[in-house]
C-alpha positions as CSV (number, residue, x, y, z in Angstrom):
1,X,20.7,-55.3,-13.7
2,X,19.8,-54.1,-10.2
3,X,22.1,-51.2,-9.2
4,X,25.1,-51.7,-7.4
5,X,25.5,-50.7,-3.3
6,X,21.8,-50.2,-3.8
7,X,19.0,-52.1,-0.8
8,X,17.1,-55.2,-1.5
9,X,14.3,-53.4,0.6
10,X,12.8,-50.0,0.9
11,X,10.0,-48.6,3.2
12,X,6.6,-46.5,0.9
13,X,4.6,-44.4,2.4
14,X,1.3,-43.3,1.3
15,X,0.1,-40.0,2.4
16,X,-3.9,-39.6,2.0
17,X,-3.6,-36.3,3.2
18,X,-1.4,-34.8,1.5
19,X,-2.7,-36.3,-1.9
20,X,-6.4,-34.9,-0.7
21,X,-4.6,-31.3,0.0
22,X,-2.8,-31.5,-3.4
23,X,-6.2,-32.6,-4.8
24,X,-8.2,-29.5,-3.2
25,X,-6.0,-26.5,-3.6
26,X,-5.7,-28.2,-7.2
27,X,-9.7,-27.9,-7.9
28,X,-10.1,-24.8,-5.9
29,X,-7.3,-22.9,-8.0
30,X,-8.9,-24.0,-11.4
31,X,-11.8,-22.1,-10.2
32,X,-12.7,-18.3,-11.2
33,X,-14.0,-16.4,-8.4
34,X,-17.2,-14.5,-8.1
35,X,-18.7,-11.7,-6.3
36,X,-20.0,-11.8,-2.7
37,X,-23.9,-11.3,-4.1
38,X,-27.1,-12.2,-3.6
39,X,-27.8,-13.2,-7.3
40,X,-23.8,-15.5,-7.1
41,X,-25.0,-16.7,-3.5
42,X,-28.2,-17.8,-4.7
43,X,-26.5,-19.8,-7.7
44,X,-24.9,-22.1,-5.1
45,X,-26.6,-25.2,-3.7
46,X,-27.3,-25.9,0.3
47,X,-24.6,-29.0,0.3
48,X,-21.7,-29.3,2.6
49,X,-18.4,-27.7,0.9
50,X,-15.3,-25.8,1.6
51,X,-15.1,-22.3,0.3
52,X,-12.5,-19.2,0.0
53,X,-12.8,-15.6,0.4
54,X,-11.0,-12.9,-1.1
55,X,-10.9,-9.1,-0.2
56,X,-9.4,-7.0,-3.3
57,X,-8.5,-10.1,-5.1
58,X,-6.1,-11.2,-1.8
59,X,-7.1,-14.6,-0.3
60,X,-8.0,-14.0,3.2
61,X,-10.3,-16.6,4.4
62,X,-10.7,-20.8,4.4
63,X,-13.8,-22.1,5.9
64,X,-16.7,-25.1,5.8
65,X,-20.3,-25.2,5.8
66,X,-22.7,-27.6,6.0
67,X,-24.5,-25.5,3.7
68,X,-22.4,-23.0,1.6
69,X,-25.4,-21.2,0.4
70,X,-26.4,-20.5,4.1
71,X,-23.1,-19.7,5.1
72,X,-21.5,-17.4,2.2
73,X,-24.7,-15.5,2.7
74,X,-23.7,-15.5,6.8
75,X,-20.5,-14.0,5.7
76,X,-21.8,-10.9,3.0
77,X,-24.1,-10.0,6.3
78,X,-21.0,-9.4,8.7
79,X,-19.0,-7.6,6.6
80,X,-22.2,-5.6,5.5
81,X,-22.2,-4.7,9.2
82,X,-18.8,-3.8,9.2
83,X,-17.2,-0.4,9.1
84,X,-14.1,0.7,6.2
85,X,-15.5,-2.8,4.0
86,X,-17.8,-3.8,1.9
87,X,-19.2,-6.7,0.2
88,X,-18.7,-5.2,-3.0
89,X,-14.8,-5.8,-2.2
90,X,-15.4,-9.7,-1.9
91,X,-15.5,-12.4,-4.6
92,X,-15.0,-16.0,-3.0
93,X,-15.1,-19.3,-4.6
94,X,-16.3,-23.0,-3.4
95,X,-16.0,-26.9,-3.5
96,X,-18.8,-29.2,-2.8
97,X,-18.1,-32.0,-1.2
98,X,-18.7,-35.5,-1.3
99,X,-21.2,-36.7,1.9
100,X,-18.2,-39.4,3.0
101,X,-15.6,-36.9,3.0
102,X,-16.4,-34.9,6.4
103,X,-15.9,-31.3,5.4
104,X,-13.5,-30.9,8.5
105,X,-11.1,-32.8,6.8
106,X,-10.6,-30.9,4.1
107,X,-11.1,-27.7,5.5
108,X,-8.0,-28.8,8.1
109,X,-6.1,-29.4,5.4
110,X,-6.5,-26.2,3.6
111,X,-5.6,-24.1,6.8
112,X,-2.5,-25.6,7.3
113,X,-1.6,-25.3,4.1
114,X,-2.3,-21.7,3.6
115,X,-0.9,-20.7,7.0
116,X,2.4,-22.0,6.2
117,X,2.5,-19.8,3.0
118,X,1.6,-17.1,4.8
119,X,-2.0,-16.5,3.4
120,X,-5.4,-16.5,4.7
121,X,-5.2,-13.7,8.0
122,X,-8.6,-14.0,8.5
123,X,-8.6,-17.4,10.0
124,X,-7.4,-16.3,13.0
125,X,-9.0,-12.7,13.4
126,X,-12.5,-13.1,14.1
127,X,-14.3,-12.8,10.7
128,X,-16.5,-16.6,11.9
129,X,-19.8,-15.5,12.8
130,X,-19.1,-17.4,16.5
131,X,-19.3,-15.7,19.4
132,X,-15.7,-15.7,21.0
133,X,-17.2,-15.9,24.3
134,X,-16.9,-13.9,27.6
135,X,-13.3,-14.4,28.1
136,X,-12.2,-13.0,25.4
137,X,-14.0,-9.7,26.0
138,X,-11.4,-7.9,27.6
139,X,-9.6,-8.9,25.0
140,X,-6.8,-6.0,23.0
141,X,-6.9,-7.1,19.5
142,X,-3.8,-6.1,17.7
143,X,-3.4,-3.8,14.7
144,X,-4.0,-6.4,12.1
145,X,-6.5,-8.0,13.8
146,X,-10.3,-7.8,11.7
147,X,-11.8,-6.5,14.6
148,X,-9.9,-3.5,14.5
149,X,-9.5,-3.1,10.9
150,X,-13.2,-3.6,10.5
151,X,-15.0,-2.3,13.7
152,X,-19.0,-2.8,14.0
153,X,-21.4,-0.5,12.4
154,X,-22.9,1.2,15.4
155,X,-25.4,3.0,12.9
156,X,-26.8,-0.2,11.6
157,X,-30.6,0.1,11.3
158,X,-33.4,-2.4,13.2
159,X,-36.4,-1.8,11.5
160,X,-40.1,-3.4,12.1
161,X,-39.8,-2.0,15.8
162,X,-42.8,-1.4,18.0
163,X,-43.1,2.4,18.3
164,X,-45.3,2.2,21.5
165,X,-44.3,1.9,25.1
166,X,-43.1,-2.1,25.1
167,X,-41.2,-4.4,27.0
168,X,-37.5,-4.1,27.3
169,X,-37.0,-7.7,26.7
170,X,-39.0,-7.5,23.3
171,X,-36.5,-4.5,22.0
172,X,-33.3,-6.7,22.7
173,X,-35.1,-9.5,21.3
174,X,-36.0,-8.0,18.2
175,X,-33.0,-6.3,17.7
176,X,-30.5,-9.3,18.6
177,X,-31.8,-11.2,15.5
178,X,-31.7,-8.2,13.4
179,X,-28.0,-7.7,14.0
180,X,-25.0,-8.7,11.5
181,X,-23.0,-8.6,15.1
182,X,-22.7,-10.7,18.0
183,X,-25.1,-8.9,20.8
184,X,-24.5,-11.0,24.1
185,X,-26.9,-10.5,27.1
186,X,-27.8,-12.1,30.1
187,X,-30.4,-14.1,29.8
188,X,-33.7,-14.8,30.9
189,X,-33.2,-11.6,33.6
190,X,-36.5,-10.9,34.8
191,X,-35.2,-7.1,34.8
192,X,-36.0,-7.3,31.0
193,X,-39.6,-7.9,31.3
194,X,-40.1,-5.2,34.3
195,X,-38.1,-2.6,32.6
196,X,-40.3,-0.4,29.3
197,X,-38.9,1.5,27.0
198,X,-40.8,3.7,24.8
199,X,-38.8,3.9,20.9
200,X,-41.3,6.2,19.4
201,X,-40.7,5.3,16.1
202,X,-40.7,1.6,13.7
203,X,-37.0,2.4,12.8
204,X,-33.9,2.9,14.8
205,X,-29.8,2.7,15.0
206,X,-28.4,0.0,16.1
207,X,-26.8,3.0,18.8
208,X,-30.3,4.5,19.4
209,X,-31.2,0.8,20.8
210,X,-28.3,0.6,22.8
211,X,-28.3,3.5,24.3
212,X,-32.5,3.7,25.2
213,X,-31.7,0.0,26.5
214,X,-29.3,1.4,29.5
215,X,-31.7,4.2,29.7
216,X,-34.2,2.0,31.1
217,X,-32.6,-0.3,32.9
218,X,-32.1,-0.2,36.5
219,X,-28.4,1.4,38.7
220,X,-25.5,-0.7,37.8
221,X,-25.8,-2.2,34.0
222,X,-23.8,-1.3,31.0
223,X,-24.0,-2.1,27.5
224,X,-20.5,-2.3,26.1
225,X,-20.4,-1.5,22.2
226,X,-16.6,-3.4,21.7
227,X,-15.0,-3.2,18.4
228,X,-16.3,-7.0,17.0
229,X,-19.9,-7.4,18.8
230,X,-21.8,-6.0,21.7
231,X,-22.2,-7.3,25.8
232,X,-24.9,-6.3,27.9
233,X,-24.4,-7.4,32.0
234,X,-25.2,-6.0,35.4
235,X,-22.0,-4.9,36.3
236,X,-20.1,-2.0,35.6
237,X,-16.8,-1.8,34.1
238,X,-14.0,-0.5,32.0
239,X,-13.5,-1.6,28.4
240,X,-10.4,0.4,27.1
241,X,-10.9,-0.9,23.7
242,X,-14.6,-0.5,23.4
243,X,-16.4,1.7,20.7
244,X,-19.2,3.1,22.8
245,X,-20.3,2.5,26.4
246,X,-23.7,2.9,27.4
247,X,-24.2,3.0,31.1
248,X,-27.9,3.0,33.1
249,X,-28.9,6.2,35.1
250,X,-27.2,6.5,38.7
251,X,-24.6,3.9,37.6
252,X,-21.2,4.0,40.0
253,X,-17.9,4.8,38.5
254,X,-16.0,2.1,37.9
C-alpha cells in the first residue's frame, strides 16, 4: 500500500558529475603512490590522464596531461630547480584516461573537490610549468605561496656552453632551454645579436649567465632574478621581491 500524505509524483535527478567525481577520487585513492623518478616516470605511458602529487606524503597538487609521462617528468624538473625541495620528497600517482572523456573534465572535477576540503595548495601557487605572464611580475606572493616557499635555484648549472667569444643571443638561447625556470626576454631584439659575450668556460651558473648577460648589454637593461622565474627587458626598475637584480653598465637609478 502506497504511503499515506505521501506525492503521486517526484522530480530525479541524475548527476554525471558528481558520479564521475565519486568515480575518480574512488580509483585514484585505491592507488599506492610512487616516487617522483626517472625509473617510476619511465614506467608510465605517453596517454592523456589526470595525476596527483604529494610532498612528504601530503597531497598538494591535481593536474592533466595530455601525456603524463611528459608531464610528471616536467614537474621532477621544476622542483629539481627549486631551492629548500627536492624530488626525493615527492611520490605522485595517475589515471589514464579514456580518449572520449576530455581530461579537463575530470581534472575540474578533482579541483573542486579537493579545494573544498581544504587540500591540494599547490593549485593555486605556481607549481604549473606556465609562464604567469608580465602582469603578474610585480607581483608579492604571500607566505604560503610556492614561490616563496620554494625560490629558484640561482646556482643551477648550463652546461654545453661555447667558451669562446659568441653572440649574446646564442648564450640566452642556450641557456633558456636548459633552464627548469621560466626565463622571459624580449624577443627577437637585434641588441642580442650585436652584443658578445665572452664565457670562457663550457660550464656556468645559472647566476654567472645572468649576470655576464647585463654585463654586455647596452645602458638601461636589467635582468630581474624574481623568486619563481627570471625577466630580462630594456627598462630599469625596482622589484622589491626579487632574488637578484642584474643591471647593464652605466644603467640610471631607478
Amino acid at each position: 500500500m502506497p504511503k499515506q500524505g505521501s506525492s503521486n509524483s517526484a522530480e530525479f535527478k541524475l548527476s554525471i558529475t558528481k558520479a564521475l567525481r565519486d568515480q575518480l577520487g574512488a580509483s585514484l585513492e585505491d592507488l599506492t603512490p610512487s616516487p617522483l623518478t626517472p625509473k617510476e616516470i619511465d614506467k608510465i605511458e605517453r596517454h592523456p590522464g589526470v595525476y596527483q602529487l604529494y610532498h612528504r606524503d601530503v597531497f598538494v597538487y591535481v593536474g592533466k596531461a595530455d601525456s603524463l609521462r611528459s608531464r610528471l617528468a616536467q614537474h621532477r624538473e621544476t622542483i629539481r630547480g627549486r631551492l629548500n625541495i627536492s624530488p626525493d620528497e615527492m611520490t605522485f600517482t595517475c589515471l589514464y584516461v579514456d580518449e572520449d572523456l576530455p581530461t579537463i573534465a575530470p581534472e575540474r572535477l578533482l579541483i573542486d573537490w579537493h579545494k573544498s576540503r581544504g587540500e591540494i595548495p599547490w593549485n593555486t601557487s605556481g607549481i604549473g610549468n606556465h609562464d604567469p605572464g608580465a602582469k603578474r611580475d610585480s607581483t608579492s606572493w604571500g607566505p604560503d605561496h610556492f614561490y616563496t616557499l620554494y625560490p629558484i635555484d640561482l646556482s643551477w648549472p648550463i652546461e654545453g656552453l661555447t667558451p669562446e667569444e659568441a653572440p649574446l643571443s646564442t648564450l640566452i638561447s642556450h641557456a633558456k632551454k636548459q633552464l627548469p625556470y621560466t626565463f622571459r626576454f624580449k624577443k627577437a631584439s637585434a641588441v642580442y645579436s650585436a652584443s658578445t659575450a665572452t664565457l670562457g668556460k663550457t660550464t656556468a651558473t645559472a647566476d654567472d649567465i645572468f649576470a655576464l648577460t647585463a654585463a654586455s648589454l647596452p645602458p638601461g637593461w636589467q635582468i630581474t632574478a624574481l623568486p619563481g622565474y627570471v625577466i630580462m627587458y630594456d627598462k630599469i626598475s625596482e622589484a622589491p621581491g626579487a632574488l637578484k637584480i642584474y643591471r647593464s653598465p652605466h644603467s640610471p637609478t631607478p
